[in-house]
N, C-alpha and C positions, 0 to 999 in steps of 0.2 A: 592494471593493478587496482585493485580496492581492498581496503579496511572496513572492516565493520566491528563495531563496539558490543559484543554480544551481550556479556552480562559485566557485570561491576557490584562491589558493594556497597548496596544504596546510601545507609547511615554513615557513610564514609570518615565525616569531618568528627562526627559524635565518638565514632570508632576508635578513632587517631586518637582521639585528645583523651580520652578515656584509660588507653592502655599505655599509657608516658608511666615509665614507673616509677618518678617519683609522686604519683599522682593515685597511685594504689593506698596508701593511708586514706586517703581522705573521701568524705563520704557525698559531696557534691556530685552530680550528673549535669556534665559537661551538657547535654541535651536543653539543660533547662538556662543555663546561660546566654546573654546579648547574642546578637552576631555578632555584634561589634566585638564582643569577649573572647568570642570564637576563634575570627578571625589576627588576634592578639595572639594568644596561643598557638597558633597556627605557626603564625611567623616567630615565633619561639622556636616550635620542632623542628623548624626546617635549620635549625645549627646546630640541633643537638644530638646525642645516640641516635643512630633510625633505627635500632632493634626495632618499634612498635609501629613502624610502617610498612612492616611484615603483615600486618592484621588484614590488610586494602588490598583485594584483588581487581584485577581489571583480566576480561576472556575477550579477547580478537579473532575474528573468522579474516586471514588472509587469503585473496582469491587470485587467478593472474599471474602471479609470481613466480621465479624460476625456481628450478631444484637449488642454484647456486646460490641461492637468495635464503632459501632454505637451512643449507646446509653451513650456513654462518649463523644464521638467528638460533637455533639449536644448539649452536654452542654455550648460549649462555643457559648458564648451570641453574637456575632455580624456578626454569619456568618448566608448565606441563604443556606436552604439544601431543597432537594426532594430526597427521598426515595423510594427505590421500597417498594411496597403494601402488604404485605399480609392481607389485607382485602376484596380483592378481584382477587387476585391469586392463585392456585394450587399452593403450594410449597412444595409437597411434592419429588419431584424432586431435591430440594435445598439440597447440601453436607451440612453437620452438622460437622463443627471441631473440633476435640481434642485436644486437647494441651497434649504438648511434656512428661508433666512431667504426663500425666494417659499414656500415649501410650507406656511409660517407664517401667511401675509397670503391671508386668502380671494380677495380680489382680484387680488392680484400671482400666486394663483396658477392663477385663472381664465385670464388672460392667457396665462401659460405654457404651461398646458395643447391652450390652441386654438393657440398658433402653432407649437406643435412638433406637434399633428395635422396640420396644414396643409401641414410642413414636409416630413415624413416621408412622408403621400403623395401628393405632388406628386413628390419623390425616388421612389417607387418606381413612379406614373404615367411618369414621364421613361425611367424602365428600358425599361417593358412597348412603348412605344414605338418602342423600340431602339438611344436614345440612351445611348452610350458610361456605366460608369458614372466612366470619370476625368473626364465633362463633367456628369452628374448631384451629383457629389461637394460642386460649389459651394452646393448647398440643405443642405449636410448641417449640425448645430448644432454651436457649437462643443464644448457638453459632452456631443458622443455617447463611448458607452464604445470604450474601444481596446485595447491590449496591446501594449506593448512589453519590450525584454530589453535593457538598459544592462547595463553595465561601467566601476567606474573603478580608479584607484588606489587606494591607503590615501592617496596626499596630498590628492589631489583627490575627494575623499568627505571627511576631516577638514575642508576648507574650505567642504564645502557644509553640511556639521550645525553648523559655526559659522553659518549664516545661518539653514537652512530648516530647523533646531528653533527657531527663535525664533517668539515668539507674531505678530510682525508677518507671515510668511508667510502663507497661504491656507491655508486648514484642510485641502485635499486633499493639498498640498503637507510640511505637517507631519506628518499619519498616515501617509505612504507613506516620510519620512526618518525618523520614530521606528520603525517597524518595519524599515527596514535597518538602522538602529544595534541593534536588540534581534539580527538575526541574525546580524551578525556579530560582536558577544560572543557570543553562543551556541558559534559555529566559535570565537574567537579573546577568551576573557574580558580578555586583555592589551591589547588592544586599544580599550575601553573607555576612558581616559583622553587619545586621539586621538580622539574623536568627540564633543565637545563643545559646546552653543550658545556663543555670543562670550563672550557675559557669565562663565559659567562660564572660560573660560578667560582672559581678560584683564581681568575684573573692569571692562571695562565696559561700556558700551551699544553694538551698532551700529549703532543706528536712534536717536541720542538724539534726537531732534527730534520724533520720534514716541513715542519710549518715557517721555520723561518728562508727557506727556500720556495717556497711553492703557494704556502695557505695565504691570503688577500685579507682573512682578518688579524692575521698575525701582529701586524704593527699596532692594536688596539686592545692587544693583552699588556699586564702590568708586570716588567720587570722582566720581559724575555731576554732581552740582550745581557743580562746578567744570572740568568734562572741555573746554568749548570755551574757559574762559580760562589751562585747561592747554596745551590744543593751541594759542591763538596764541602763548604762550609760548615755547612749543616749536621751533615755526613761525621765529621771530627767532632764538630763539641756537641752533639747528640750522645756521645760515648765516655764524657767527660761529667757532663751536667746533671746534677740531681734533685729533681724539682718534684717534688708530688702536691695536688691541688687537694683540697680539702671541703669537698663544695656539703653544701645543705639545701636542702629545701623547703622555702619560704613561698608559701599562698600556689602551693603544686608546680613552681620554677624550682630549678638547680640554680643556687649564685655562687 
């Protein structure tokens, strides 16, 4: 597996702080302010609306990777992705990965062995024959290697390292989101404090159901053993209660 940080936008921190919209009245350029100011501001946004974290992209070339690995990172909905082909590549050349826990069990991974030989050239029997390989492509497994180049926001990457660092995701899954987070602190160390698993940032579980049976950082979240008789709590006089905030903006903050 490898990440690569292909492009990003460079003005990033300028970016951000620029498009906060209570920050559109005012005729200052965040550009020309402290760090020190900067980074003040900064740690403002990261509690307030992220509409304008929309603005920051970040483009990844993943290489290595299974189609299964794939076909979960694609679900989230606001990134652009391009994919290598197999509907019109030879990939019978592509390593096919195993995961640790058949490569462990002599058995389970005798199994594995014979039916990804089997698989593989049958796939590339199908080729020599002349069959198309977008009609070949059905034999292919699902954890042959692939490559693709995603792109998302800073919002929408802050909401996927709240899930897919978490220990309940797939193990391919979590090495491939903790190495986007290490590179863009790398580019962008301010950034760091938006990239988050759940727990770290709302102190609590989002898998409790799972996590208090199974997750090892479970006991170091805030208020699990009482989090679902908080939430139907919540749940009721959420339905009852009528509270509306009346905020303003003083020196480009909401109070």
């Amino acid at each position: 597996m490898n990440v690569e940080l292909m492009n990003y936008t460079a003005d990033a921190m300028d970016l951000l702080l620029r498009t906060k919209n209570t920050r559109l009245k005012f005729d200052q350029d965040p550009a020309n302010w402290s760090q020190e100011e900067k980074e003040q501001h900064i740690a403002y946004m990261r509690d307030t609306i992220a509409s304008s974290w929309e603005f920051v992209n970040y483009t990844f070339r993943i290489t290595g990777v299974t189609r299964a690995f794939t076909h979960q990172l694609v679900r989230t909905r606001t990134g652009s992705y391009a994919q290598e082909s197999q509907r019109t590549i030879d990939a019978s050349l592509n390593n096919v990965v195993k995961p640790d826990r058949i490569n462990n069990d002599h058995r389970a991974n005798f199994v594995w062995n014979q039916a990804v030989k089997d698989l593989m050239e049958s796939y590339s029997r199908l080729l020599e024959l002349g069959i198309p390989a977008q009609d070949a492509r059905g034999l292919l497994p699902t954890n042959i290697e692939t490559s693709i180049i995603a792109q998302f926001n800073l919002r929408t990457l802050s909401g996927m390292m709240e899930k897919r660092l978490c220990p309940r995701t797939q193990g391919e899954y979590q090495n491939v989101a903790r190495e986007m987070r290490r590179l863009v602190i790398e580019a962008h160390p301010w950034a760091a404090d938006f990239l988050d698993v759940h727990c770290a940032v709302h102190g609590t579980c989002a898998f409790p159901r799972w996590g208090v049976k199974e997750c090892k950082i479970y006991p170091e979240t805030v208020g699990n053993d009482k989090q679902f008789a908080i939430r139907d709590k919540i749940r009721k006089v959420i339905e009852i209660v009528r509270q509306e905030a009346v905020p303003i903006a003083v020196g480009a903050k909401t109070m």
